[in-house]
Legacy VTK file of the C-alpha trace (Angstrom):
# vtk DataFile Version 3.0
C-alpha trace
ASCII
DATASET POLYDATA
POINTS 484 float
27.766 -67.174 -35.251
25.881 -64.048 -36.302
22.098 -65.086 -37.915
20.275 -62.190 -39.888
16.792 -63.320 -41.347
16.204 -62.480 -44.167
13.027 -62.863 -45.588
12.952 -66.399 -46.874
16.529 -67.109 -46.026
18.772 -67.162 -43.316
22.273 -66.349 -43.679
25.520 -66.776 -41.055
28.799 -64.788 -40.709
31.541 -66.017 -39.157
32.298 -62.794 -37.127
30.180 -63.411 -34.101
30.803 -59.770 -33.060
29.810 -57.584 -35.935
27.198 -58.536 -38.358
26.831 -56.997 -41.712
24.539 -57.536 -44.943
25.636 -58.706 -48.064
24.225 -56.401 -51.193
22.807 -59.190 -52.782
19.947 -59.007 -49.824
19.517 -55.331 -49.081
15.808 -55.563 -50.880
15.318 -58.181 -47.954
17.060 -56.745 -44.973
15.014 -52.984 -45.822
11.944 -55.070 -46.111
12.422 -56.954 -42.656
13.316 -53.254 -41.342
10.252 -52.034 -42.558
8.281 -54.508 -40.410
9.775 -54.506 -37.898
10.266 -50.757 -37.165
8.710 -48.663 -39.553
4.840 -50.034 -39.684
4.359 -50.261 -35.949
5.960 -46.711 -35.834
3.269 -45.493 -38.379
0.747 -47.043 -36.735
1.381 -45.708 -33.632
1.627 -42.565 -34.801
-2.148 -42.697 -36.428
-3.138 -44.042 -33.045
-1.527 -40.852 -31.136
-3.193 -39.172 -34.167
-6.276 -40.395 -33.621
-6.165 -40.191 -29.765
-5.419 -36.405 -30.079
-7.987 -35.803 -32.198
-10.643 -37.176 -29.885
-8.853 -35.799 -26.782
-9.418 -31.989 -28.438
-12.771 -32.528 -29.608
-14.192 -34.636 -26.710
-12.447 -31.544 -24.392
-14.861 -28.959 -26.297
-17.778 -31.493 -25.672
-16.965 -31.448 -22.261
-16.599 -28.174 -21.316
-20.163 -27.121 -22.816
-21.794 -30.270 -20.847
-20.421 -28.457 -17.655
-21.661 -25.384 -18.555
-25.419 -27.564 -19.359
-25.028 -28.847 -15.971
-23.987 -25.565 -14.183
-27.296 -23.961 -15.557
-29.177 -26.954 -14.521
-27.506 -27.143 -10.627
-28.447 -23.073 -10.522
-32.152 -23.524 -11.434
-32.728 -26.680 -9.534
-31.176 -24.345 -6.814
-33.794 -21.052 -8.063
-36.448 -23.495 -7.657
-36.189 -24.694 -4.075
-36.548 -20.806 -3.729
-32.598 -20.243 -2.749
-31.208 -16.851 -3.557
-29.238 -18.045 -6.352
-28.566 -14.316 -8.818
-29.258 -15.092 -12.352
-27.539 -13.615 -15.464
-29.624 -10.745 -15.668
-29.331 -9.469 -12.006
-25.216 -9.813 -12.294
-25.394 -7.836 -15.160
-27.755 -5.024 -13.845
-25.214 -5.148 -10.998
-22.092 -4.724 -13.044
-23.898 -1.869 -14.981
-25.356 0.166 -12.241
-21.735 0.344 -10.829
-20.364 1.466 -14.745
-18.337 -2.041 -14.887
-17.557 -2.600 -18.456
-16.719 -6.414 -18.058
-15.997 -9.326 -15.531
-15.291 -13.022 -15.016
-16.954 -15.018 -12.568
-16.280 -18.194 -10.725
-17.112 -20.437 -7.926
-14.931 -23.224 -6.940
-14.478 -26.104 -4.669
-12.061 -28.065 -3.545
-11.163 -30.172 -6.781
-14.280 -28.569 -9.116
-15.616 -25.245 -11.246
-18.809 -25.498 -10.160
-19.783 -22.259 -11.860
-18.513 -19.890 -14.253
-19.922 -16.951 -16.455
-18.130 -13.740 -18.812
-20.341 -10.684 -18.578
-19.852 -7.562 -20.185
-16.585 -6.602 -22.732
-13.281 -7.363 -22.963
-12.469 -4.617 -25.112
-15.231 -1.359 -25.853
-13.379 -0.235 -28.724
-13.105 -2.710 -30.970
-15.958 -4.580 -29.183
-15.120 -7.996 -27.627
-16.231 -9.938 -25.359
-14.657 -10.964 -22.022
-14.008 -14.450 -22.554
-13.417 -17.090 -19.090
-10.074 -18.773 -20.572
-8.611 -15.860 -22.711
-9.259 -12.692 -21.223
-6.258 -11.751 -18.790
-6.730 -9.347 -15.883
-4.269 -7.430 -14.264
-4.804 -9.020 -10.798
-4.069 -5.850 -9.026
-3.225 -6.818 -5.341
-4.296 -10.216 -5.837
-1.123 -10.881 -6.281
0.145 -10.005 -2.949
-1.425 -13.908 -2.514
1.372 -15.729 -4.424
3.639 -13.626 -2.199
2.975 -15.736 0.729
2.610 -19.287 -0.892
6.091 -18.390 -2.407
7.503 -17.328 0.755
6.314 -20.546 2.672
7.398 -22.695 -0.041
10.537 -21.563 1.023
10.056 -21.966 4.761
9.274 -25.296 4.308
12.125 -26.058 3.102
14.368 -24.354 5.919
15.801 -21.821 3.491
14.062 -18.967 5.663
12.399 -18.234 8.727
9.406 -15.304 9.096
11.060 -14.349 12.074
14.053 -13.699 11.202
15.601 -10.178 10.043
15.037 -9.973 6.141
18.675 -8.410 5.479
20.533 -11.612 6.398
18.310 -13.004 2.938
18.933 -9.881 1.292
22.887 -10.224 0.993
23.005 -6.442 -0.127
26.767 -5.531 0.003
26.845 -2.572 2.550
23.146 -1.889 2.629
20.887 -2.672 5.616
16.925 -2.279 5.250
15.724 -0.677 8.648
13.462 2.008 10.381
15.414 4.892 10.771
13.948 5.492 13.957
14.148 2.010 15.305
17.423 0.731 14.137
17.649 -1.939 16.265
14.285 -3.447 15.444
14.584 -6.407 13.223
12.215 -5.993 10.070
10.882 -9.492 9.412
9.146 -11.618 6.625
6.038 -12.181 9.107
5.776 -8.454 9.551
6.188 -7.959 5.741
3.194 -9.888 4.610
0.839 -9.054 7.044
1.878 -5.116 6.789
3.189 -4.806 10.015
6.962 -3.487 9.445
5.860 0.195 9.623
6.620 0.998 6.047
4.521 3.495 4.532
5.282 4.816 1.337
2.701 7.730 0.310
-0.070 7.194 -2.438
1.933 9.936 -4.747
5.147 8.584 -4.875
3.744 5.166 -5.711
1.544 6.769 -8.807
4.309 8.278 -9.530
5.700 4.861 -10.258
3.448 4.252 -12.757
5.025 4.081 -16.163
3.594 3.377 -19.656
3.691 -0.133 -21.353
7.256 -1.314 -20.167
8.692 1.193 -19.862
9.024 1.153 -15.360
11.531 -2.403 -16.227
13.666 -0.276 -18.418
14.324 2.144 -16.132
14.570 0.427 -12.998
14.958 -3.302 -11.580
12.408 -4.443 -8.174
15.765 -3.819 -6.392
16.717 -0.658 -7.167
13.601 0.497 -6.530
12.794 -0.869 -2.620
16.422 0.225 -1.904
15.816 3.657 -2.904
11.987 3.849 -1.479
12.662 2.458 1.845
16.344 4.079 2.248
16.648 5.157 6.114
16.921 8.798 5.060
13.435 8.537 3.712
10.445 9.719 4.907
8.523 6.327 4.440
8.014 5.225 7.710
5.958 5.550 10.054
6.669 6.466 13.352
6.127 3.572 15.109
8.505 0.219 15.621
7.740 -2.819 13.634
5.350 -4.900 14.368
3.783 -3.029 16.609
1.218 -1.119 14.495
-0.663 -2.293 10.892
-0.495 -0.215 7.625
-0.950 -1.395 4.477
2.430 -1.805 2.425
2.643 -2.431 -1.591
5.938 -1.965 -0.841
6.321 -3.921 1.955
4.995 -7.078 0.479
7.296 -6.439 -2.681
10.390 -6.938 -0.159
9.070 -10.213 0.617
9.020 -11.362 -2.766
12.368 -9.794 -3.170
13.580 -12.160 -0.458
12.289 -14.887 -2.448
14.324 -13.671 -5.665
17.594 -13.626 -3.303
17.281 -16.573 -1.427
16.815 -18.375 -4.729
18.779 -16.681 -7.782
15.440 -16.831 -9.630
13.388 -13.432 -10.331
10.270 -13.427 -8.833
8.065 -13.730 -11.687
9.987 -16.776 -12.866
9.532 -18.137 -9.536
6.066 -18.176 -9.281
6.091 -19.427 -12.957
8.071 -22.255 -12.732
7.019 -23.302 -8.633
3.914 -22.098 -7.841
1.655 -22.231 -11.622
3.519 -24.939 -13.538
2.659 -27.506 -10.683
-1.075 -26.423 -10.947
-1.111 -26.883 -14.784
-1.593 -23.766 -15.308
-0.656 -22.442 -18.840
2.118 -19.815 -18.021
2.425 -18.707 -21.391
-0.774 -17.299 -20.811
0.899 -15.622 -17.470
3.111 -12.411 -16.748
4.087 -9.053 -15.410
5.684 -7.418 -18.068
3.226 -6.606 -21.731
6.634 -8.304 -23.407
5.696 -11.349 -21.717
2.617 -12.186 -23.902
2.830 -13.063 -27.142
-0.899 -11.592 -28.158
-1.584 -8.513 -26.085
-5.306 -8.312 -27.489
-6.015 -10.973 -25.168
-5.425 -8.070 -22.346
-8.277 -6.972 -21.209
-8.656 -3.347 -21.575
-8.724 -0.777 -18.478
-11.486 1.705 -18.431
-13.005 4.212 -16.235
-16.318 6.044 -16.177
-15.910 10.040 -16.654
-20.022 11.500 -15.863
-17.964 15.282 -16.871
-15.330 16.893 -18.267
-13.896 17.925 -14.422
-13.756 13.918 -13.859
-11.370 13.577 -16.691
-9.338 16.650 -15.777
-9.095 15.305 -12.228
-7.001 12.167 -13.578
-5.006 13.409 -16.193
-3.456 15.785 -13.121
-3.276 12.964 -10.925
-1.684 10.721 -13.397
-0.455 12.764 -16.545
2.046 9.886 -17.354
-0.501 7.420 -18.297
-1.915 8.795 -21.480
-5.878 8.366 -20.450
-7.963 9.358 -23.360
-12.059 9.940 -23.832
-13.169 7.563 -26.142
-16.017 10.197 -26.788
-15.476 13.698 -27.108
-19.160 14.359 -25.164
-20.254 13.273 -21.895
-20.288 10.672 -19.836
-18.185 8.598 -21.489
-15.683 6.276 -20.794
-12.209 7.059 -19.997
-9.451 4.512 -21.538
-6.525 4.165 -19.309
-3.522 2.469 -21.666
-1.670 -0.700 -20.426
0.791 0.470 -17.527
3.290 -1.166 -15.083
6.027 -0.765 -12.125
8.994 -1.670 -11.172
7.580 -2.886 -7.641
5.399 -5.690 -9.653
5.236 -8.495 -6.953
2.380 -6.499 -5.106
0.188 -6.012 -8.104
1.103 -6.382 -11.396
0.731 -10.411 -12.258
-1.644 -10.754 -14.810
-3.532 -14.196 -16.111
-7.542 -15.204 -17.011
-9.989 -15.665 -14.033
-9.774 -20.075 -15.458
-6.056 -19.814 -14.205
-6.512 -17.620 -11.182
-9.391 -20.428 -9.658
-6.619 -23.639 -10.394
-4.500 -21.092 -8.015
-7.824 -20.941 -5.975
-8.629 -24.372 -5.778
-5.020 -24.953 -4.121
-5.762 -22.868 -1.293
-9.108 -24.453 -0.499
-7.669 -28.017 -0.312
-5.016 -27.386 1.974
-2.083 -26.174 -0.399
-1.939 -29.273 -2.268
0.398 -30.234 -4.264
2.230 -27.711 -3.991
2.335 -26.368 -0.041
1.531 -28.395 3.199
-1.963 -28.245 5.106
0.473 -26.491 7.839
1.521 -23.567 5.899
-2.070 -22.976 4.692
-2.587 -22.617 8.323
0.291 -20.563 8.623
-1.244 -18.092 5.991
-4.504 -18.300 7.658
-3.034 -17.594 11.009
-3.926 -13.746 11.910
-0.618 -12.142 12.995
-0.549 -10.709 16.783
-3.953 -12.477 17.297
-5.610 -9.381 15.810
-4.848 -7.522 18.480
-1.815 -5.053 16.354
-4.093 -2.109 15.992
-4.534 0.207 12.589
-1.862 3.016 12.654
-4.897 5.278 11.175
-8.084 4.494 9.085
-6.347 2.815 6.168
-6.928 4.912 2.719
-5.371 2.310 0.468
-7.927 2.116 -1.858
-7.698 -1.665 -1.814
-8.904 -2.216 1.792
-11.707 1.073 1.280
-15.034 0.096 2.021
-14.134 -3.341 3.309
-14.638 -4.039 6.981
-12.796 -5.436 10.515
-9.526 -6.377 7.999
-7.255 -9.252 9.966
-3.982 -9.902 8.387
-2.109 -13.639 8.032
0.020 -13.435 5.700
-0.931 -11.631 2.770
-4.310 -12.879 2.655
-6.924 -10.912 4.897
-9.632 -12.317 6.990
-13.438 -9.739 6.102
-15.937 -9.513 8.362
-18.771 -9.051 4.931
-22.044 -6.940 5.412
-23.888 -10.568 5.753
-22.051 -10.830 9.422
-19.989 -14.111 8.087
-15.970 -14.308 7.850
-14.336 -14.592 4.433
-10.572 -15.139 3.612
-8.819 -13.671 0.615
-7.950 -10.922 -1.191
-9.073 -7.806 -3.055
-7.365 -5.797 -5.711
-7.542 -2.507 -7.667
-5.604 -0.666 -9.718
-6.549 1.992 -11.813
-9.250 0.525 -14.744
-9.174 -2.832 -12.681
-11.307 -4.199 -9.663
-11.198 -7.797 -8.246
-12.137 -9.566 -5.134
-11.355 -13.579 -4.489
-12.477 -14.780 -1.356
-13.363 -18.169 0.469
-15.158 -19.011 3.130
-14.497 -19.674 6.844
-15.299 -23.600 6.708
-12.738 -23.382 3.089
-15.042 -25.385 0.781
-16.086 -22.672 -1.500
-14.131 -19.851 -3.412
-15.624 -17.453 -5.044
-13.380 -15.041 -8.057
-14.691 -11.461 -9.585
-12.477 -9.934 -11.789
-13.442 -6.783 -13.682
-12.405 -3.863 -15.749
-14.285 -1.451 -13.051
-12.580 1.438 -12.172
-12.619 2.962 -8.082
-9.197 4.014 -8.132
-9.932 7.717 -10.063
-11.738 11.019 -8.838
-15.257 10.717 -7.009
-14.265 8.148 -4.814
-16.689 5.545 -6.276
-14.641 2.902 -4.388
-16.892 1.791 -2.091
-19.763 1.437 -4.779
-17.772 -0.446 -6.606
-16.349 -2.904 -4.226
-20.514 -3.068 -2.310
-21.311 -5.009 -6.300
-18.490 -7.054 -5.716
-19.065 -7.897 -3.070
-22.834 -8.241 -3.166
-22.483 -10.795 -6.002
-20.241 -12.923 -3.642
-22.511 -13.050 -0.899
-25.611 -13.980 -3.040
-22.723 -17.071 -4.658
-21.570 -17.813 -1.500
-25.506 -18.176 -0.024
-26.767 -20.303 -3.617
-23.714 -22.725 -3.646
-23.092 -23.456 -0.437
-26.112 -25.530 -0.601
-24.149 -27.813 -2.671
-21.309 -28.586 -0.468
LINES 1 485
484 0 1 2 3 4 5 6 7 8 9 10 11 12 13 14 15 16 17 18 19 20 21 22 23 24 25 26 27 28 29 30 31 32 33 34 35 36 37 38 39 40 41 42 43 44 45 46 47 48 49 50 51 52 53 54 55 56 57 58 59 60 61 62 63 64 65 66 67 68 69 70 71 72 73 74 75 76 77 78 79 80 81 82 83 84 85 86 87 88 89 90 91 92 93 94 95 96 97 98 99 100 101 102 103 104 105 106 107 108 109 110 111 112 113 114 115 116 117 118 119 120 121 122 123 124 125 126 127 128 129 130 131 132 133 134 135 136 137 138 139 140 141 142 143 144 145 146 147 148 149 150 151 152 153 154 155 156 157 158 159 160 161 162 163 164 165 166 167 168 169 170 171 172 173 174 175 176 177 178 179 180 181 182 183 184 185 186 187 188 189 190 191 192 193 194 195 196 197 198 199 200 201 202 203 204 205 206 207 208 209 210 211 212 213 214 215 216 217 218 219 220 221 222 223 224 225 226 227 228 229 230 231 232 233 234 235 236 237 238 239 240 241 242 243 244 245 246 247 248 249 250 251 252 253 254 255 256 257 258 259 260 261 262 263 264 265 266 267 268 269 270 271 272 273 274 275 276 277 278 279 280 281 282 283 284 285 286 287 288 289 290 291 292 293 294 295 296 297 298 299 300 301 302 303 304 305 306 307 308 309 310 311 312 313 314 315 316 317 318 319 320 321 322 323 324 325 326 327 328 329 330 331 332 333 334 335 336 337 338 339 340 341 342 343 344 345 346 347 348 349 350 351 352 353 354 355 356 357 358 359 360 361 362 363 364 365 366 367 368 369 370 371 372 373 374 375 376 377 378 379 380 381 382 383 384 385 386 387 388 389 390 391 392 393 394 395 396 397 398 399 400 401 402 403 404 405 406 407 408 409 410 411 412 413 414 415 416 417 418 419 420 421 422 423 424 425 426 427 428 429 430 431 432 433 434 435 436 437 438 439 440 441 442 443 444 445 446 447 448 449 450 451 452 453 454 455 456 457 458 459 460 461 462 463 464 465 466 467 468 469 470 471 472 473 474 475 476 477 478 479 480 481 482 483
């Protein structure tokens, strides 16, 4: 028999398979449904309600009692007479060096143990940098991912640093070698720590530089390392790889054009979906292209500071494609260099806030988890050729000007800093944009600048700018490492 109870009676069907409800008791059987489904579903919606609610507002709560206790941990620190900088000295810092704006942040393992927004986001209309909502062009920062991407993969068997890149490549007809050394395999090791001899000059890759999207439209990461590093061009050095070091954007775009091969995935959907998404960060707030973000004014603006009217005439004939305007028509005054990009992205063009960049951070430092193993961290870390493949000249790239005794892993560079102490990292620099993100040689501190400083322009100001950067490391390093 079939029972349905219904309210004060009970009534029985002689189909024990299918049970239905006479109209008579409708008014009953809607009331019993209403109990039994349709209260607990309300109130457990007011619950998640309620939940939500305190969630978001507790969140706010929290994040200004970390900020309360980050001020707190940095006096206690002034006050045992540490060299801990203070607001005012990072700003005189930023300023003497004409740096509009920057984000700064210290990290652990598992913690922000300090962060601070200095200076503007935007000059005209005035705003603010803010930590979470200002996104930076990383510049060659990016050349980082590169190599987490690339080891994801090599744990996983699907390639081998060693092995020549074209068999990953699968380019109908098309071979990527050194003209000159044909027989030399070109390999992902040599790649990332700019070994492979390529050497594409600083005009041609300006000349690269495109307007708003406009570099994607015209041509894909493909098309564009196939035509630069074609054997008939003169983009090599003359030297076999792996034998000498130059620094490659190029270079380290072909290993993230590996990565988009070996996995049918393009590269910035790669590091998307398998490198940020597992590190919760928000990759809505994440991209290469301007198209990928759904409000650009959370960009942050690219300036540069123009003492003369020669200054500006000096980069509108280095880079008459970009547009760069006075926003004053006397001088100084500062230059403002419109939202650009290339085709070659992988090596510089990923762009987030400094809160995402020090989740990214905070991987590194404890070991790679959870998304790489403690091995490949030490892969990375691992200076290619024991540090003995020499410098094929001085490198002029202006990301490695002005810093010292460079070592390669892969991608990320081992610094010998003006204190005498080894860091590991990365800086980055494109024009209106100057980073650094380093960590130190024991890997329980990181320490993130990102700014809207220019050193890319005329009057080589490259090596001021990068001494503030890396001044206000040193003096973070020196205060928090106390805390560790």
């Amino acid at each position: 028999m079939c029972p349905i109870y219904l309210w004060h009676d009970i009534i029985y069907l002689p189909n024990e398979h299918f049970c239905y409800i006479p109209l008579s008791n409708i008014r009953g059987f809607l009331w019993i449904f209403l109990n039994i489904y349709g209260i607990p579903v309300i109130s457990l919606s007011l619950i998640y309600l309620r939940i939500t609610i305190f969630i978001r507002k507790n969140s706010k709560n929290q994040t200004t009692a970390i900020k309360r206790r980050q001020a707190r941990d940095l006096n206690a620190l002034r006050r045992k007479g540490l060299n801990c900088p203070n607001r005012q000295w990072i700003e005189e810092s930023l300023n003497k060096s004409f740096i509009p704006g920057a984000a700064v942040v210290v990290v652990n393992a598992t913690h922000v143990i300090y962060e601070e927004a200095f200076g503007y986001h935007s000059l005209i209309p005035s705003h603010f940098i803010d930590m979470d909502k200002s996104i930076f062009t990383l510049a060659s920062i990016s050349k980082t991912l590169i190599a987490v991407a690339v080891m994801q993969l090599v744990e996983q068997k699907r390639v081998d640093l060693d092995m020549d890149i074209n068999q990953y490549l699968s380019e109908s007809g098309y071979r990527i070698f050194h003209p000159q050394y044909p027989s030399h395999s070109i390999t992902l090791r040599q790649l990332l720590s700019h070994s492979a001899s390529i050497a594409v000059n600083e005009n041609t890759q300006i000349s690269l530089y495109k307007t708003g999207d406009t570099a994607f439209e015209q041509s894909t990461l493909a098309d564009t390392l196939f035509t630069l590093l074609n054997s008939n061009t003169s983009n090599w050095l003359p030297e076999a790889p792996g034998s000498v070091s130059f620094y490659s954007n190029e270079g380290s775009s072909l290993a993230a054009l590996v990565v988009q091969r070996v996995t049918n995935i393009s590269f910035d959907r790669y590091v998307k979906d398998r490198i940020l998404k597992p590190l919760n960060i928000d990759v809505s707030q994440v991209g290469v292209r301007l198209a990928d973000f759904q409000n650009r004014e959370e960009l942050v603006k690219h300036y540069a500071y123009a003492p003369n009217t020669s200054n500006l005439n000096d980069w509108l004939e280095i880079m008459p494609q970009l547009n760069i305007i006075p926003l004053l028509d006397s001088f100084p005054t500062w230059l403002y260099i419109p939202f650009f990009g290339f085709s070659a992205y992988p090596a510089g063009l990923f762009r987030m806030s400094a809160s995402s960049l020090s989740k990214f951070l905070r991987m590194f430092i404890n070991k790679g988890f959870p998304i790489l193993s403690a091995r490949s961290i030490l892969e990375i870390k691992t200076i290619v050729g024991a540090g003995l493949i020499p410098d094929y000249i001085q490198n002029t790239s202006n990301d490695a000007e002005g810093i010292p005794s460079l070592f390669f892993g892969l991608s990320w560079y081992w610094a010998t800093l003006s204190d005498g102490r080894r860091y590991i990292g990365h800086s980055g620099s494109l024009p209106g944009s100057r980073h650094l993100m380093l960590v130190n040689e024991k890997s329980t501190l990181g320490v993130i600048v990102l700014s809207n400083g220019d050193s890319n322009g005329p009057g080589n100001r490259t090596f001021e700018v990068y001494k503030t950067l890396e001044n206000i490391h040193l003096r973070l390093f020196e205060c928090f490492e106390t805390l560790i």
